[in-house]
C-alpha positions as CSV (number, residue, x, y, z in Angstrom):
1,X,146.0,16.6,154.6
2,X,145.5,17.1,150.7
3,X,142.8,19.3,149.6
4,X,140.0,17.7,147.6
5,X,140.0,17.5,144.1
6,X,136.7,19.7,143.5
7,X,136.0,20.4,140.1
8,X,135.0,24.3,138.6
9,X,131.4,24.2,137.6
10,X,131.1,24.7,134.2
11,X,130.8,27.7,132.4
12,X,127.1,29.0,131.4
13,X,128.2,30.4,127.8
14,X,130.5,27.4,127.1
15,X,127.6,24.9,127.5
16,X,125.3,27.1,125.5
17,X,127.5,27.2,122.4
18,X,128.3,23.2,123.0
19,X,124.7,22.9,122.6
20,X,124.0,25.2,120.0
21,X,126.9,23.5,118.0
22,X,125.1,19.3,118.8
23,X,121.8,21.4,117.7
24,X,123.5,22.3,114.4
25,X,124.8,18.2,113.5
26,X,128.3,19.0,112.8
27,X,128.0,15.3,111.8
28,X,125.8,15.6,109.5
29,X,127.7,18.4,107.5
30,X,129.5,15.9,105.9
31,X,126.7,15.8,103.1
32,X,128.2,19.3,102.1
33,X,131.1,17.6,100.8
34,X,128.7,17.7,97.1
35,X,129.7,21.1,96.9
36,X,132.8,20.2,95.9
37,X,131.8,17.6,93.0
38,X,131.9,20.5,90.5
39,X,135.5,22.0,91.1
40,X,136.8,18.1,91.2
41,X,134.9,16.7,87.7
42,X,135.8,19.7,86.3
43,X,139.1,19.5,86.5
44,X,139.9,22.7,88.6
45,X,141.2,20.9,91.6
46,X,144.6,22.0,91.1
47,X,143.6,25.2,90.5
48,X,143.8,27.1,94.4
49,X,141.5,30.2,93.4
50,X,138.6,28.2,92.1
51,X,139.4,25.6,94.8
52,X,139.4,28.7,97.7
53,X,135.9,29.6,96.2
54,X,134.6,25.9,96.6
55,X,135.7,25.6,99.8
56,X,134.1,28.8,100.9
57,X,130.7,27.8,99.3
58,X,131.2,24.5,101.1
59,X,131.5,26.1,104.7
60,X,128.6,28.5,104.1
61,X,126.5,25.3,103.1
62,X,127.5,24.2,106.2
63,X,126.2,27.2,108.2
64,X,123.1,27.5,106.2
65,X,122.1,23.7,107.3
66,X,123.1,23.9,110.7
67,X,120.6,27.2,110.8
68,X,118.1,24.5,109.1
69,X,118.6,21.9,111.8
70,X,118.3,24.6,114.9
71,X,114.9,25.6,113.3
72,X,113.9,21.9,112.8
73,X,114.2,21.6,117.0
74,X,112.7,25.4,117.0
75,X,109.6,23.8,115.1
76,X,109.6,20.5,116.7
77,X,110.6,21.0,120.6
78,X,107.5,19.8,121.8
79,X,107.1,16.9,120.1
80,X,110.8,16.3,120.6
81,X,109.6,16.9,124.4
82,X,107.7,13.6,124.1
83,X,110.3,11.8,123.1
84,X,112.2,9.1,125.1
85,X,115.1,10.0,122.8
86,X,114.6,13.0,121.2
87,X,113.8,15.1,124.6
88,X,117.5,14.5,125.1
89,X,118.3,17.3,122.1
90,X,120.0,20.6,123.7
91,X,116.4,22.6,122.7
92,X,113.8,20.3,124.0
93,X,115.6,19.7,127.2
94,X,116.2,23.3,128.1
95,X,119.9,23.6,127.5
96,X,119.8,26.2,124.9
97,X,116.4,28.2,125.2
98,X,113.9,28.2,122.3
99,X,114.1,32.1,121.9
100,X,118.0,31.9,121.3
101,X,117.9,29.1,119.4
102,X,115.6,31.3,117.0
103,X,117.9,34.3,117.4
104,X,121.2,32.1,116.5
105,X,118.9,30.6,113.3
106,X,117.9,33.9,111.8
107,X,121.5,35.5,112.5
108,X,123.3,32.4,110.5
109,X,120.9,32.5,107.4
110,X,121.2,35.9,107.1
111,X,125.1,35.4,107.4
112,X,125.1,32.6,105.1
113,X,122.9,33.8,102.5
114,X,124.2,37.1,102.4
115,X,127.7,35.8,101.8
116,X,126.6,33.1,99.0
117,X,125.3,36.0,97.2
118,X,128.4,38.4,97.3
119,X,130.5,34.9,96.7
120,X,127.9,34.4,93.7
121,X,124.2,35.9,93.2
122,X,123.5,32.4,91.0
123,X,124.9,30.6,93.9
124,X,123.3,32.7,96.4
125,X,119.8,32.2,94.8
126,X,120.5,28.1,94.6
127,X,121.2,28.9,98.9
128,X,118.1,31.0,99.2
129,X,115.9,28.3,97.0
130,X,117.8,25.1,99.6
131,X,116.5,27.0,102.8
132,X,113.1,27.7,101.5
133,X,112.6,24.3,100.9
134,X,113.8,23.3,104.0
135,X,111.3,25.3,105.5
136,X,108.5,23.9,103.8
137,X,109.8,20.0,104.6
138,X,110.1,21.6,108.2
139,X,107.0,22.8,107.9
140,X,105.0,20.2,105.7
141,X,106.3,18.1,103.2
142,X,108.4,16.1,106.0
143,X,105.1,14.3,106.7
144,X,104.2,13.5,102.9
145,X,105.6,9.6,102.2
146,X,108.0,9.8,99.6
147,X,107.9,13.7,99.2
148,X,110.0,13.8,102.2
149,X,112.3,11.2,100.4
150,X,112.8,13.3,97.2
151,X,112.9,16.8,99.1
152,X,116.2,15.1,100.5
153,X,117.5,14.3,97.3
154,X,116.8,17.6,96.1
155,X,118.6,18.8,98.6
156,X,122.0,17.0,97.2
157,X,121.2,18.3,93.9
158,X,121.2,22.2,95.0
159,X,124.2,21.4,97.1
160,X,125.8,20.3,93.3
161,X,124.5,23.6,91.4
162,X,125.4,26.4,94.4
163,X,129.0,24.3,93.7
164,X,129.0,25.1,90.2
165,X,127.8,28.1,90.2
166,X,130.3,29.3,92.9
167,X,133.2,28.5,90.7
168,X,131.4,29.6,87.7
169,X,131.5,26.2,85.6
170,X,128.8,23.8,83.6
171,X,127.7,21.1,85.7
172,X,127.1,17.8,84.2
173,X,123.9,16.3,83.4
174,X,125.5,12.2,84.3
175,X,126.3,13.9,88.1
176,X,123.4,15.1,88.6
177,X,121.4,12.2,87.8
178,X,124.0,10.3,89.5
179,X,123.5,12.5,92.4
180,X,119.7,12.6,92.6
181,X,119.7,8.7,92.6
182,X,122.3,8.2,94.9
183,X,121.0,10.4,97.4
184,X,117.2,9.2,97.0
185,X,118.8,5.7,97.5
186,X,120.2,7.0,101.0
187,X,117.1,8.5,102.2
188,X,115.1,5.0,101.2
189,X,117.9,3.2,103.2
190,X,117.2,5.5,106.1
191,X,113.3,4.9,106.1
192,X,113.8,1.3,105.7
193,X,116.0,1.2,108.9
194,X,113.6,3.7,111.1
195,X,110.6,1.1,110.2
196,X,112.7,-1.9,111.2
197,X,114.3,-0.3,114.5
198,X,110.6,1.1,115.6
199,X,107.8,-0.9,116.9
200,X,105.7,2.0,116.8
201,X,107.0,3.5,113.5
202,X,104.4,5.9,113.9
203,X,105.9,7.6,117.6
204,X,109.5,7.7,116.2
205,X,108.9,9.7,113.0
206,X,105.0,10.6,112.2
207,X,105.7,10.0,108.2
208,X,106.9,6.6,108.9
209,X,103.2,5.5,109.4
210,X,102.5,6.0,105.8
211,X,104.9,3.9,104.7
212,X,104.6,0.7,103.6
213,X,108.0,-1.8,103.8
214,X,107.4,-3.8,101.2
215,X,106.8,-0.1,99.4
216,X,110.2,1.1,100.6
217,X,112.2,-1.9,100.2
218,X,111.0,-2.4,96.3
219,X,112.0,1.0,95.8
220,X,115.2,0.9,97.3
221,X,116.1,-2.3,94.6
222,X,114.9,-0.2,91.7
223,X,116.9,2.9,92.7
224,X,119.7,0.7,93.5
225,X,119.8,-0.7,90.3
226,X,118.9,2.7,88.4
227,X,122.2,4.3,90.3
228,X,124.4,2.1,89.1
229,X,123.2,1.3,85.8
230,X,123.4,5.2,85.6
231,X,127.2,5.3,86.5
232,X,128.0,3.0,84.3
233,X,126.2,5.1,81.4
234,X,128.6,7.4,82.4
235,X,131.8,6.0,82.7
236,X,131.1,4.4,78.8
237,X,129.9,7.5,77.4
238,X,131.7,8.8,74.6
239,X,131.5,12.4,76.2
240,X,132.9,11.2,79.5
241,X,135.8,10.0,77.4
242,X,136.2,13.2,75.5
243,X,135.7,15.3,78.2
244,X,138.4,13.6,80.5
245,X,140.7,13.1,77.0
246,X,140.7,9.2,77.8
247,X,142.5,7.1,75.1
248,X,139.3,4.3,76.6
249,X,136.8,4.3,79.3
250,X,138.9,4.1,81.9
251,X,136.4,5.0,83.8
252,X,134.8,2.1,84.0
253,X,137.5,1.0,86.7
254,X,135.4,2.1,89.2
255,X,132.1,0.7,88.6
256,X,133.1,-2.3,91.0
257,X,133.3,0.0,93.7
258,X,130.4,1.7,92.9
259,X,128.2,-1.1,92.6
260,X,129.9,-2.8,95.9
261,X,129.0,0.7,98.1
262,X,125.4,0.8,96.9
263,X,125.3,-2.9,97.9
264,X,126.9,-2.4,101.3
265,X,124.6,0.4,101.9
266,X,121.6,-2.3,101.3
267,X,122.9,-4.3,103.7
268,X,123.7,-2.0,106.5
269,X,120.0,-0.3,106.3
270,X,118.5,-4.1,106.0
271,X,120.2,-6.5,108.6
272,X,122.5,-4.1,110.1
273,X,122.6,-2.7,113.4
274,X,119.1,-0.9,114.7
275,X,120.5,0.7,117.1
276,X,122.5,2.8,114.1
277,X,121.3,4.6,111.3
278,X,122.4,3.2,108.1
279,X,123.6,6.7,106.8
280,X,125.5,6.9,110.4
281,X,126.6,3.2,110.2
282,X,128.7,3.7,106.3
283,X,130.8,6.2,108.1
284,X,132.1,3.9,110.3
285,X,131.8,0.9,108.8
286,X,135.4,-0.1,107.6
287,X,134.3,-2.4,104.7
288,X,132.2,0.7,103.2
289,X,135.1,3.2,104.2
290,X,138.0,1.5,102.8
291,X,135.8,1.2,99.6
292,X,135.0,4.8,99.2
293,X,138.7,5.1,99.6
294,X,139.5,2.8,97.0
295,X,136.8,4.6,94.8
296,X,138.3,8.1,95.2
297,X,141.9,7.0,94.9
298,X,140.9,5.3,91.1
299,X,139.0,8.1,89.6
300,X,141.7,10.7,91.1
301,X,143.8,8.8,89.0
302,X,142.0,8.4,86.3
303,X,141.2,11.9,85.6
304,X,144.4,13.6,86.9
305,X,146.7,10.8,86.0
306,X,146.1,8.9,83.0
């Protein structure tokens, strides 16, 4: 007679540091990827030493958020606790205690911050001034309509400068408008899908009562339309040209896809699925995906290859 297949119970530390990893949104460290803007429209991509320091600024960025998004649960467990969703996060269900989870935050913004500033003091004081202001939006400025909105987008913008300043090179004033609007045009797209999935917008996310739709979808049109009028101010700019030594604005080769993402990205937060958040959705979306591929491929050409 064969012995039953009994399996060992898990082990206590490997479900704490499973939970204090889905606490962190390893997803959600994509958005780090900005870091890497300046080393790439600079031109140093092929060059490994400024590229090491990039990546390295890059992976501390993505520490110093996932410390942000541990004391975001920290600071919200109990109304996370009265959540029919939300209760399920490893904090407000139990699974990682609220005194660790502060311990684990502390010791990874120390760790982070400390190592931006002996990678770059300039770059260390762009970290510093990113998790102070993630504090207060913990804190605060979360619940202020449209301040929430641009404390996001600010976000991508010091994500750009610690990336610059890490490798030691100007950033450029066209990517960091292009940044500010594209990432304020994400955030809109997200509150636009949060008030059409919720019937009670104000129980899923307490800001969301202090919007108005009509608000959020009019400003997602304008910002739309102001991010991509934007990038293609700077793909015909004369000092776009010169500074990538085109022989014409070659540039401009990708304003297609540009315009084509931002459009997809109306679409998904407007009539797509409300079960997905539109920022969620565009990753796995293969229209938006093949896209963004297309995108990168052109200017990777353009600007290494012409």
């Amino acid at each position: 007679m064969s012995e039953p297949n009994i399996r060992p119970p898990k082990s206590p530390g490997l479900s704490l540091a499973k939970g204090l990893l889905e606490s962190m949104r390893p997803h959600q460290w994509v958005k780090n990827a900005f870091v890497l803007a300046p080393v790439i429209f600079s031109l140093n991509f092929e060059h490994p030493a400024l590229l090491l320091r990039a990546a390295l600024a890059t992976v501390l960025f993505c520490v110093l958020s996932g410390a942000v998004y541990l004391l975001n649960d920290v600071l919200d467990v109990d109304a996370d606790r009265a959540h029919p969703i939300k209760r399920n996060r490893p904090v407000a269900s139990g699974r990682v205690p609220v005194g660790f989870a502060k311990l684990t935050c502390g010791i990874l913004t120390v760790l982070a911050l400390l190592s931006m500033f002996l990678l770059s003091p300039w770059a260390g004081l762009v970290a510093a001034a990113y998790f102070v202001m993630n504090v207060a939006y913990s804190v605060r400025l979360k619940h202020v309509a449209f301040i929430d909105v641009g404390i996001i987008a600010t976000g991508f913008l010091l994500r750009i400068l610690a990336g610059s300043l890490a490798i030691d090179v100007a950033v450029s004033t066209w990517l960091i408008a292009c940044t500010f609007l594209l990432a304020l045009y994400l955030a809109l797209g997200k509150r636009k899908h949060e008030l059409r999935s919720s019937g009670n917008a104000r129980k899923q996310r307490a800001v969301l009562g202090r919007y108005d739709p009509n608000h959020v979808h009019l400003a997602m049109l304008v910002v739309g339309t102001l991010t991509v009028g934007t990038y293609i101010a700077y793909t015909l700019a004369p000092t776009t040209q010169h500074y990538f030594d085109l022989s014409w604005p070659q540039l401009t080769l990708t304003i297609p896809f540009t315009a084509f993402g931002v459009a997809r990205f109306f679409w998904l937060a407007s009539e797509g699925d409300v079960g997905v958040s539109p920022t969620e959705h565009m990753l796995k979306d293969k229209l938006f995906l093949l896209n963004l591929v297309a995108w990168i491929a052109v200017v990777m050409a353009v600007v290494y290859f012409n």
